[in-house]
Backbone and ligand atoms as CSV (ligand in chain L), in Angstrom:
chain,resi,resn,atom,element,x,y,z
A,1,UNK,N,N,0.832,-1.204,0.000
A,1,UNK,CA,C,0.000,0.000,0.000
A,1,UNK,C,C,0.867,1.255,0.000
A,2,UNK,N,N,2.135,1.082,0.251
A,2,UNK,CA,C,2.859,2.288,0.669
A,2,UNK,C,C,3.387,2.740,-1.311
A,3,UNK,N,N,2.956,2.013,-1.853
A,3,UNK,CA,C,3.671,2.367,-2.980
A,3,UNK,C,C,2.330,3.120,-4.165
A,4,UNK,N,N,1.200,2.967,-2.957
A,4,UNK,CA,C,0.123,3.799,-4.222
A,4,UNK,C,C,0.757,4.544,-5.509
A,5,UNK,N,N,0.526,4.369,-6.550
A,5,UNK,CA,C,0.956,4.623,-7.704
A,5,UNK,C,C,-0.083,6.196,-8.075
A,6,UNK,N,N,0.514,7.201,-7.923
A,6,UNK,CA,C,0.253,8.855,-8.378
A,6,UNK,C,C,0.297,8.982,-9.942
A,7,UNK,N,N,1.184,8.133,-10.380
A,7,UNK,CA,C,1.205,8.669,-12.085
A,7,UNK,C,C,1.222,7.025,-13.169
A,8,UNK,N,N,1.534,7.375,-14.021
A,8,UNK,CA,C,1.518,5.581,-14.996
A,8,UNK,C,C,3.235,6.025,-14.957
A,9,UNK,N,N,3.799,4.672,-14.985
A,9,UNK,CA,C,4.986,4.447,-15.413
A,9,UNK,C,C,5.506,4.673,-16.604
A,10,UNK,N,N,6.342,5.312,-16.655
A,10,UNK,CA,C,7.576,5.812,-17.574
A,10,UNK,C,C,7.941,4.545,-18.491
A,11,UNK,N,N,8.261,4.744,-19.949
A,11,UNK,CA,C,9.016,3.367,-20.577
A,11,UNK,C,C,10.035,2.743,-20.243
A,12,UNK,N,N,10.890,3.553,-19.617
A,12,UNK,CA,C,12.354,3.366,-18.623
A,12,UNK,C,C,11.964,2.706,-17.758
A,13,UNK,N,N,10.840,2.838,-16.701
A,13,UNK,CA,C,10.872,2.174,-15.623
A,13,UNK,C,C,10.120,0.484,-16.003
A,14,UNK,N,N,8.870,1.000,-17.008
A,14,UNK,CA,C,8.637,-0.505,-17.397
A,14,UNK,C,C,9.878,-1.509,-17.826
A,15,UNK,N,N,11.055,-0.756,-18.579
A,15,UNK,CA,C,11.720,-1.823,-19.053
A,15,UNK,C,C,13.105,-1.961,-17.484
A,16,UNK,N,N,12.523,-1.652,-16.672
A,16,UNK,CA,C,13.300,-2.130,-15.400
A,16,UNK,C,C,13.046,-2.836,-15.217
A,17,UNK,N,N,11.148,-3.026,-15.150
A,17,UNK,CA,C,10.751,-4.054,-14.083
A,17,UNK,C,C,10.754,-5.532,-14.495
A,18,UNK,N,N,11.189,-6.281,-13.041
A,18,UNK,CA,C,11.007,-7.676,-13.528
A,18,UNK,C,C,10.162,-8.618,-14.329
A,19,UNK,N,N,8.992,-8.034,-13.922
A,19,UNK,CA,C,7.265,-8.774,-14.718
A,19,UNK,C,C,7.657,-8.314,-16.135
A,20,UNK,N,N,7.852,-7.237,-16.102
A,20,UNK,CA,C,7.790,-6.763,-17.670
A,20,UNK,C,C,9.255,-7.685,-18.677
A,21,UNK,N,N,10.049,-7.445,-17.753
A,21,UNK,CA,C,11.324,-8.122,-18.577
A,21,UNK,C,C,11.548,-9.676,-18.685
A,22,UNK,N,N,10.637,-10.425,-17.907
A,22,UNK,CA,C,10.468,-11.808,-18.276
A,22,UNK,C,C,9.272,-11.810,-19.397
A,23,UNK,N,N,8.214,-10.464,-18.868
A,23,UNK,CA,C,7.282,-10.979,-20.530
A,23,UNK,C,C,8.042,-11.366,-22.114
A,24,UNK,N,N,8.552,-10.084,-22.014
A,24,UNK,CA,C,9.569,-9.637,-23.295
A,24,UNK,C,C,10.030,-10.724,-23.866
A,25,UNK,N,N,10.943,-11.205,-22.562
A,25,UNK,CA,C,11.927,-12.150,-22.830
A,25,UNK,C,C,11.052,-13.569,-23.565
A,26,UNK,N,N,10.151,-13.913,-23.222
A,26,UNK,CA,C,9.051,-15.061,-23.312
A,26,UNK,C,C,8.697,-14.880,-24.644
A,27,UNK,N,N,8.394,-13.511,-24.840
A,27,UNK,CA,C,7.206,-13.046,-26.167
A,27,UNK,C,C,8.947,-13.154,-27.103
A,28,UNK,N,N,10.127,-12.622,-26.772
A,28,UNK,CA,C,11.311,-13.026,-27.812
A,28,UNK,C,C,11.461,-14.077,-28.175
A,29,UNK,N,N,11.379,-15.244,-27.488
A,29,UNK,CA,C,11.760,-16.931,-27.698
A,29,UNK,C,C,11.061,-17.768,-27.945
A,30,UNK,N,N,9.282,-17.077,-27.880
A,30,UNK,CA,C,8.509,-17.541,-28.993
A,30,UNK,C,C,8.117,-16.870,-30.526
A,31,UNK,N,N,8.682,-15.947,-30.671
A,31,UNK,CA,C,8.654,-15.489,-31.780
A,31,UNK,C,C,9.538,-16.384,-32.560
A,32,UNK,N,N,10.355,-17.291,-32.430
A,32,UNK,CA,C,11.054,-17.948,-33.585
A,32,UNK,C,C,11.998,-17.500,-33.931
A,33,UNK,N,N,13.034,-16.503,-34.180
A,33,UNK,CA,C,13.077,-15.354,-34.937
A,33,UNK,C,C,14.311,-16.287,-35.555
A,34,UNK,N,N,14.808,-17.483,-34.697
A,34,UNK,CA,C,15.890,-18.443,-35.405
A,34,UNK,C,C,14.826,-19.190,-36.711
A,35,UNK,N,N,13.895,-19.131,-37.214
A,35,UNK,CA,C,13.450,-20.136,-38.170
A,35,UNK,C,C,13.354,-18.976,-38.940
A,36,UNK,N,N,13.874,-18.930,-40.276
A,36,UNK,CA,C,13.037,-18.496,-41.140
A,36,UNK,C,C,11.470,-18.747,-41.611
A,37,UNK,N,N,10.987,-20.020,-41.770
A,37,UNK,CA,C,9.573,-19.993,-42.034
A,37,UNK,C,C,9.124,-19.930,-40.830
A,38,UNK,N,N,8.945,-20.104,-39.917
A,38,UNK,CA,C,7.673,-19.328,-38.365
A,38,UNK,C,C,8.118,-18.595,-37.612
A,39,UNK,N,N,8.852,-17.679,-37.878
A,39,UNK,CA,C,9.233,-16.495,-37.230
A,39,UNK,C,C,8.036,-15.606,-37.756
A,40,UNK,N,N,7.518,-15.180,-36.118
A,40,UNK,CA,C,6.532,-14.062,-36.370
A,40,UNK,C,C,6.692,-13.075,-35.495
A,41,UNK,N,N,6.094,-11.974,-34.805
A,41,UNK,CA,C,5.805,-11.154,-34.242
A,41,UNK,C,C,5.178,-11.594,-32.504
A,42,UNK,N,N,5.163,-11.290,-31.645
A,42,UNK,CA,C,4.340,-11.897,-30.460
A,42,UNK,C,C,4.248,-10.553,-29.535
A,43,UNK,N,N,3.365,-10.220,-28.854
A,43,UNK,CA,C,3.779,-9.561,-27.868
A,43,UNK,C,C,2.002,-8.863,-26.826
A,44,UNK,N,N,2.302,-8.161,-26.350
A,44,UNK,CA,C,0.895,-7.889,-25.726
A,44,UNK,C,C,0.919,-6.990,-24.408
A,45,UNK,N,N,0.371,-6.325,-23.449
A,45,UNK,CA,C,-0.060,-5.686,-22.916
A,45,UNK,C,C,0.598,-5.238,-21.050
A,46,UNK,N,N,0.447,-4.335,-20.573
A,46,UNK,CA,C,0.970,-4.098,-19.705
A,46,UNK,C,C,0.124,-3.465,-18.542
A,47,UNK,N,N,-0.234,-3.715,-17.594
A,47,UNK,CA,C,-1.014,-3.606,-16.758
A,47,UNK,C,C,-0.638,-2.766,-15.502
A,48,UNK,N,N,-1.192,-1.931,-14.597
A,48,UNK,CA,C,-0.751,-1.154,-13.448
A,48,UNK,C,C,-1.573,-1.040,-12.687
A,49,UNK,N,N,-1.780,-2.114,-11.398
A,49,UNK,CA,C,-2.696,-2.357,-10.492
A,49,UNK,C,C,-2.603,-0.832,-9.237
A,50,UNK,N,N,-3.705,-0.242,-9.278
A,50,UNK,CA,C,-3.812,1.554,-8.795
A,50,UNK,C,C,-3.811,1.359,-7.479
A,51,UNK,N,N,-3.495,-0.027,-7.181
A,51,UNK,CA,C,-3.346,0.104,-5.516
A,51,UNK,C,C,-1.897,0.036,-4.722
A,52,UNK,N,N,-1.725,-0.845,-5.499
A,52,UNK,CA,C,-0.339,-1.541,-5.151
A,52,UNK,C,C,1.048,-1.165,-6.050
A,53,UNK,N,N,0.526,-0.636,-7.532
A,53,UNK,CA,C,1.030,-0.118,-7.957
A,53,UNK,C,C,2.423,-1.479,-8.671
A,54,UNK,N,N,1.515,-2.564,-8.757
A,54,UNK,CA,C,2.034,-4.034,-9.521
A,54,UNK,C,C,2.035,-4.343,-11.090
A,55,UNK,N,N,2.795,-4.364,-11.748
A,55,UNK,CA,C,2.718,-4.368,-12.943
A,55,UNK,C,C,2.454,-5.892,-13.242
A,56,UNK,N,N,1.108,-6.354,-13.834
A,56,UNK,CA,C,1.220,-7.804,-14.882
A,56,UNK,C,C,0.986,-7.238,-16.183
A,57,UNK,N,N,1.494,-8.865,-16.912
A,57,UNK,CA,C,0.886,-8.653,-18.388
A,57,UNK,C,C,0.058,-9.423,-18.660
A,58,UNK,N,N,-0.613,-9.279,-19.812
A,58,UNK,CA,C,-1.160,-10.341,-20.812
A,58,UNK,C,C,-1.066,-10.228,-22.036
A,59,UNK,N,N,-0.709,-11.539,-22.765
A,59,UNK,CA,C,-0.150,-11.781,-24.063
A,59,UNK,C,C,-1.487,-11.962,-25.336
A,60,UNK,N,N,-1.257,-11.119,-26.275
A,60,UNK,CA,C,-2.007,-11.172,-26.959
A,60,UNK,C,C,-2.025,-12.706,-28.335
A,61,UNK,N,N,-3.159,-12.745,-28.962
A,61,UNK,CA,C,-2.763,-13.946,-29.965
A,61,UNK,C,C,-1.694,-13.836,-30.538
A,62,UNK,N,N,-0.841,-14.694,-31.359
A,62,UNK,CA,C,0.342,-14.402,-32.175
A,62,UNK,C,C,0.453,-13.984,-33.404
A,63,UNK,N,N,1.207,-12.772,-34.062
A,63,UNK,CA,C,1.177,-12.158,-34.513
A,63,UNK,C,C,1.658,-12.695,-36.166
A,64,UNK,N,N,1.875,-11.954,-37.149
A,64,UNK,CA,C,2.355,-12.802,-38.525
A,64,UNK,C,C,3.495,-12.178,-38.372
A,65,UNK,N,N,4.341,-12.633,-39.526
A,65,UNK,CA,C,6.027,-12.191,-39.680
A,65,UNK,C,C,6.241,-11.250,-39.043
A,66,UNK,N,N,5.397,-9.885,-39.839
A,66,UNK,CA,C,5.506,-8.360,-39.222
A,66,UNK,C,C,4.430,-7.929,-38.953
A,67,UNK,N,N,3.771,-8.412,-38.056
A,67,UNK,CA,C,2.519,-7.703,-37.709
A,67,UNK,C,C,1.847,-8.337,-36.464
A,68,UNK,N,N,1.234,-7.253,-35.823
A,68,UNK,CA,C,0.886,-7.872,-34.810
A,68,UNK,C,C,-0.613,-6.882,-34.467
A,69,UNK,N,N,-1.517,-7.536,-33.615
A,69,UNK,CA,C,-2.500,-6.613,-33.787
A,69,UNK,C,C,-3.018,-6.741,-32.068
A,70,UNK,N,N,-2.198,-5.280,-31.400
A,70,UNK,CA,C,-2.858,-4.807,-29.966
A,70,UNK,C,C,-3.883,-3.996,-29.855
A,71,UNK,N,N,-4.327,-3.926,-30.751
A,71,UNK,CA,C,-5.911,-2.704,-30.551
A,71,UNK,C,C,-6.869,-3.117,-29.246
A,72,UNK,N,N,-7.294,-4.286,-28.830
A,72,UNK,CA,C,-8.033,-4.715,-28.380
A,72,UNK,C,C,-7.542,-5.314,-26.967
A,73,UNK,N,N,-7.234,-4.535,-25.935
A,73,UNK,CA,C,-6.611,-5.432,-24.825
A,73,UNK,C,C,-7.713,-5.821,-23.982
A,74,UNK,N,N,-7.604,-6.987,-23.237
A,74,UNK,CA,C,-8.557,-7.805,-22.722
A,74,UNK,C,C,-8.569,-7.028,-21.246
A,75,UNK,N,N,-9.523,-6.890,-20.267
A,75,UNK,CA,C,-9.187,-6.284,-19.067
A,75,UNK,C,C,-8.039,-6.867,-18.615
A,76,UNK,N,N,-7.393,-6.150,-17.372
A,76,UNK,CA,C,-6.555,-7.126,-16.803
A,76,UNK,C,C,-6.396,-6.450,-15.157
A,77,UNK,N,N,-5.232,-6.775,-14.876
A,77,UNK,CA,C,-5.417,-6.020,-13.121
A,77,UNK,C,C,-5.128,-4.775,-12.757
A,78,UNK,N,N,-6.087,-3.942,-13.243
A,78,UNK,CA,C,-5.628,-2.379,-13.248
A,78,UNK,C,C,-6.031,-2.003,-14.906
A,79,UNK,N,N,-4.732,-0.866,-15.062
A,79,UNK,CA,C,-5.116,-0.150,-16.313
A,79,UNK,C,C,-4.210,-0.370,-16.982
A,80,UNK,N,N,-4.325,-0.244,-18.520
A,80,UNK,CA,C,-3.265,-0.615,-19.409
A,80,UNK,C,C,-2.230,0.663,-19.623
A,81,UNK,N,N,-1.012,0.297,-18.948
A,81,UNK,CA,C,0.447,1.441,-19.027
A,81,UNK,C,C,1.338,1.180,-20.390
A,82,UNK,N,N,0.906,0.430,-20.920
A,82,UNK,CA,C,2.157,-0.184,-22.004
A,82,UNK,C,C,1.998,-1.250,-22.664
A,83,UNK,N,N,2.798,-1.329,-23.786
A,83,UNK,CA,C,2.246,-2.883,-24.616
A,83,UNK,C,C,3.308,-3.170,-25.292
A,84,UNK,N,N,3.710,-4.146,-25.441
A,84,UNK,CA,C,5.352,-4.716,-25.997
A,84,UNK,C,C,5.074,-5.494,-27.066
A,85,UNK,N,N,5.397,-5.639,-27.628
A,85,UNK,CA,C,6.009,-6.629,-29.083
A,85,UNK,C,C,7.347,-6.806,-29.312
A,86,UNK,N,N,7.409,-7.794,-30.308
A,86,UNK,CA,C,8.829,-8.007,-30.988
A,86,UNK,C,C,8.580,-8.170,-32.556
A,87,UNK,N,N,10.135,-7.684,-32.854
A,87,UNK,CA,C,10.663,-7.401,-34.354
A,87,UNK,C,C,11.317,-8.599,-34.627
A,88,UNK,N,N,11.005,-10.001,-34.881
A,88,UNK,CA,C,11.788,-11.168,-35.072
A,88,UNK,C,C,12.747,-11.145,-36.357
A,89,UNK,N,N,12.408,-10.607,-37.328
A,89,UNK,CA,C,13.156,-10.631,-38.250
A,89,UNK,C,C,14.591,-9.772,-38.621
A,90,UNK,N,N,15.397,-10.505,-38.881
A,90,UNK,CA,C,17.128,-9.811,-38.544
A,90,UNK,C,C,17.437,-9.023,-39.744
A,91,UNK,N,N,18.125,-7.848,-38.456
A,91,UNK,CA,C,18.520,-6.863,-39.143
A,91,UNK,C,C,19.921,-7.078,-40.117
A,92,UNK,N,N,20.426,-7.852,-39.848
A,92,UNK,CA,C,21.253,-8.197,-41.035
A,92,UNK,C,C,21.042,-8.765,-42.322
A,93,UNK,N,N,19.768,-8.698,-42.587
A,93,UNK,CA,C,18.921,-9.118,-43.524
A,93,UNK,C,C,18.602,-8.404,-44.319
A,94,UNK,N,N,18.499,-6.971,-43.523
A,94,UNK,CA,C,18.136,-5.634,-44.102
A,94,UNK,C,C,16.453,-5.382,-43.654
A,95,UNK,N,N,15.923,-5.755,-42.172
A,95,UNK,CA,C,14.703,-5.630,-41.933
A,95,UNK,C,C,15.223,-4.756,-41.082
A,96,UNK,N,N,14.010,-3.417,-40.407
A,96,UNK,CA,C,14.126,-2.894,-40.099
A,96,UNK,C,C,13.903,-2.732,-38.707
A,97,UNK,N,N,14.623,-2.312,-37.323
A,97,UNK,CA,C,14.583,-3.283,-36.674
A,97,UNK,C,C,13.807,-2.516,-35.450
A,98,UNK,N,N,13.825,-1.348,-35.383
A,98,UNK,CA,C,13.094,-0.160,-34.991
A,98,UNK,C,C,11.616,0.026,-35.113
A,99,UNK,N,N,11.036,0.551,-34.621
A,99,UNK,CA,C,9.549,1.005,-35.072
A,99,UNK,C,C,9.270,1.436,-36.617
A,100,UNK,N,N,8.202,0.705,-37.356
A,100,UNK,CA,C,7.854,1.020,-38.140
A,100,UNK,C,C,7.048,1.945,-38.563
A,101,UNK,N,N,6.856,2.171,-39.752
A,101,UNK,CA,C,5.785,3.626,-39.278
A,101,UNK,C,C,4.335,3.322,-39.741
A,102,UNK,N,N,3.682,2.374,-39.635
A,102,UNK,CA,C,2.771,1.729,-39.048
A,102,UNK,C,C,2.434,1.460,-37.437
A,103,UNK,N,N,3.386,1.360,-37.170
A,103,UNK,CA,C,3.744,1.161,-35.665
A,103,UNK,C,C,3.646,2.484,-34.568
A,104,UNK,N,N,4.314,3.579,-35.367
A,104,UNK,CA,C,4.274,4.907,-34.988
A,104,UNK,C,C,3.318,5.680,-35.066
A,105,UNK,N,N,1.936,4.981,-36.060
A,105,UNK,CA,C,0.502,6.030,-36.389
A,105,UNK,C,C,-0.280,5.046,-35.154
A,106,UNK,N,N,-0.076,3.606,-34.815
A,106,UNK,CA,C,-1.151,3.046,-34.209
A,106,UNK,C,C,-0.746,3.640,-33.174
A,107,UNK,N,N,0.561,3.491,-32.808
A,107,UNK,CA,C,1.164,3.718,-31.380
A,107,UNK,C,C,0.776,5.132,-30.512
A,108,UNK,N,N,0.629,6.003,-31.703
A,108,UNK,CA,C,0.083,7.462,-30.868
A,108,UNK,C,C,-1.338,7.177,-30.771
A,109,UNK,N,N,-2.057,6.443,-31.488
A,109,UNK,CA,C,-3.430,6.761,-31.487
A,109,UNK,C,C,-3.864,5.294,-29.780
A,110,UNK,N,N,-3.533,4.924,-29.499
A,110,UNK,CA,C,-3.211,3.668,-28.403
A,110,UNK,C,C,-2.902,4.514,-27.174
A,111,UNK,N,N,-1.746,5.577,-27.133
A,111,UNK,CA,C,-1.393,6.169,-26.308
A,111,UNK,C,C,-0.861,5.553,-24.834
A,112,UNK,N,N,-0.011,5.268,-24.542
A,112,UNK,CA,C,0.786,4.333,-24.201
A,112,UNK,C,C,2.105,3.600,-24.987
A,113,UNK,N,N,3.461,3.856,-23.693
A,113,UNK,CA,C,4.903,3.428,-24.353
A,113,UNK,C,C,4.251,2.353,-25.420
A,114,UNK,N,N,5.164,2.043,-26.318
A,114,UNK,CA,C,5.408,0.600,-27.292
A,114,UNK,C,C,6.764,-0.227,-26.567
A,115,UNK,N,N,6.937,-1.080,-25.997
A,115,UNK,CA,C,8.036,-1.466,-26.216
A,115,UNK,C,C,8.398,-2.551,-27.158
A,116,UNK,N,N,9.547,-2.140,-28.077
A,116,UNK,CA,C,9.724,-3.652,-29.269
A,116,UNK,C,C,11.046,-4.290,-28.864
A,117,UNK,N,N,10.781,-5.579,-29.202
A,117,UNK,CA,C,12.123,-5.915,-29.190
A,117,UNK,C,C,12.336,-6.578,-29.962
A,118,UNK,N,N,13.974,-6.140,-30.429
A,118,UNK,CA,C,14.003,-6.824,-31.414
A,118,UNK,C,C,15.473,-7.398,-31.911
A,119,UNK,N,N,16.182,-8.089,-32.912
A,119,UNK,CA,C,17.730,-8.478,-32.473
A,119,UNK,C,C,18.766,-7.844,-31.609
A,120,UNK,N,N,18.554,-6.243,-32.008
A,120,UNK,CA,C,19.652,-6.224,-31.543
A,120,UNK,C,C,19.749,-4.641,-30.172
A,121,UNK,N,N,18.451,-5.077,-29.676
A,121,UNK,CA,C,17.996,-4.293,-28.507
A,121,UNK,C,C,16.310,-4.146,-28.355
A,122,UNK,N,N,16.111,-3.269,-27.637
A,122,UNK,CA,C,15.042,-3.287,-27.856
A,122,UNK,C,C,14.662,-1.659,-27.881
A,123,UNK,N,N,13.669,-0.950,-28.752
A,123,UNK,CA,C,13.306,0.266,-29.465
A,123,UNK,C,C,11.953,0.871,-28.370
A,124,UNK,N,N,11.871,1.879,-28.227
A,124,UNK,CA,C,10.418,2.542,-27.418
A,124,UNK,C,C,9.748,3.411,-28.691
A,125,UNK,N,N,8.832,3.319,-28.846
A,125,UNK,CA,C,7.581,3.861,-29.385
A,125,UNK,C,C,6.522,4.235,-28.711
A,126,UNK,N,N,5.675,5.459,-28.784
A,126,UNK,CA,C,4.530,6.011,-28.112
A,126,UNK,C,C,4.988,7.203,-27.424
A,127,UNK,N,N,4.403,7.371,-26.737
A,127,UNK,CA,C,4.398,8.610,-25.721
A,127,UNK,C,C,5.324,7.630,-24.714
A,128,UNK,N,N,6.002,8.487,-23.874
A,128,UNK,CA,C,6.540,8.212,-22.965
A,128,UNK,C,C,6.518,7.181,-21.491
A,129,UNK,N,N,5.069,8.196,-21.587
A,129,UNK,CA,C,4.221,7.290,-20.543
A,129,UNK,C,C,2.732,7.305,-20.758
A,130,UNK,N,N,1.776,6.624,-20.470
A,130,UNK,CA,C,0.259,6.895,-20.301
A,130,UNK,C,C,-0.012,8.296,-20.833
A,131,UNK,N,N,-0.631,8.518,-21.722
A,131,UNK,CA,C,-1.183,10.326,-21.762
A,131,UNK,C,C,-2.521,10.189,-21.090
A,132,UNK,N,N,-2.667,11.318,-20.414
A,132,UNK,CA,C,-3.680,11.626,-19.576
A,132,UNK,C,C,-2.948,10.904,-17.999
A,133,UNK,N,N,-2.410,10.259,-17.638
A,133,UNK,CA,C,-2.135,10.267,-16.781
A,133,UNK,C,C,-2.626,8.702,-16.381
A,134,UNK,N,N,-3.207,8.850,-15.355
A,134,UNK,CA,C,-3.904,7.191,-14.679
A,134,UNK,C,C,-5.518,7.313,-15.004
A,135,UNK,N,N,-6.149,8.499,-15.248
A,135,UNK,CA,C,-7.430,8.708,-15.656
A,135,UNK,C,C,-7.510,7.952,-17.315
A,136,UNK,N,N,-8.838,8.148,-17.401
A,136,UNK,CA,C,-9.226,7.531,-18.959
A,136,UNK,C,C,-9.661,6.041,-19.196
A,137,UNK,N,N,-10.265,5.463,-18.119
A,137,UNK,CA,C,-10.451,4.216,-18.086
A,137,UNK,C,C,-9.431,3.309,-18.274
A,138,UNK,N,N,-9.515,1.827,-17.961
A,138,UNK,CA,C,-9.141,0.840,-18.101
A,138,UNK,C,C,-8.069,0.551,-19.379
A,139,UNK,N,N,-9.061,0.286,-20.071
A,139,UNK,CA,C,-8.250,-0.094,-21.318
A,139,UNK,C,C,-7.275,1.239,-22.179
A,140,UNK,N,N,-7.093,1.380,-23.071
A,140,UNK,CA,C,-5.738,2.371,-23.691
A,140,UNK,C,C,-6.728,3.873,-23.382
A,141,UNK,N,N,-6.457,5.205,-22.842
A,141,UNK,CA,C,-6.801,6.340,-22.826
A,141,UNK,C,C,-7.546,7.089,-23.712
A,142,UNK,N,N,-8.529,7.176,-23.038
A,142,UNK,CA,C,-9.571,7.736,-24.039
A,142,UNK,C,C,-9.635,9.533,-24.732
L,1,ZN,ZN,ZN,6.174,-3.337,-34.878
């Protein structure tokens, strides 16, 4: 209780936290990104319980090569602070390994960090943190 949460978390601090950095890691090593034919995209949602101020996730269906589709997050424990994916396909390939700019029109309109990851780090997309703050309902800020 002592940690009541005043604001949504920063992309910096999501990619501190433990919950968040085992999602990542999970949503990286099922993406495939070693197969050429089933290497896809995976990733999904980030949660900030307004009491405790606990971050879970939940993983959305799996995504195709390059694409992945978070529009729709399912409730979860708290409000949605963030949503992660991965870029499976290698940049030594000549894919691009950064936010796309598909990625960059959904990502503002979602409002909430992006985090991607992808070979050879991982990239932030969105606003910084939550816009509007912790208000705006549940799901992405209205
Ligand atoms: Zn992307």
């Amino acid at each position: 209780m002592t940690d009541m949460p005043g604001r949504p978390p920063t992309a910096s601090e999501l990619l501190a936290d433990p919950v968040v950095v085992q999602a990542m890691d999970e949503a990286w090593a099922e993406s495939q990104s070693d197969d050429p034919e089933n290497r896809h995209e995976e990733g999904g949602w980030i949660y900030m319980n307004l009491t405790t101020g606990e971050f879970t996730t939940r993983r959305a269906t799996r995504g195709e090569q390059a694409l992945i589709d978070l529009s729709h997050p399912p409730r979860g424990k708290g409000i949605v602070v963030g949503k992660f994916h991965t870029h499976p396909n290698p940049s030594n390939e000549g894919w691009d390994p950064g936010p796309s700019s598909s990625d960059e029109i959904v990502d503002k309109r979602h409002g909430v960090p992006d985090l991607i990851r992808a070979d050879d780090g991982v990239y932030v997309s969105g606003p910084n943190s939550r816009r509007g703050g912790l208000a705006g309902g549940s799901g992405y800020p209205t």
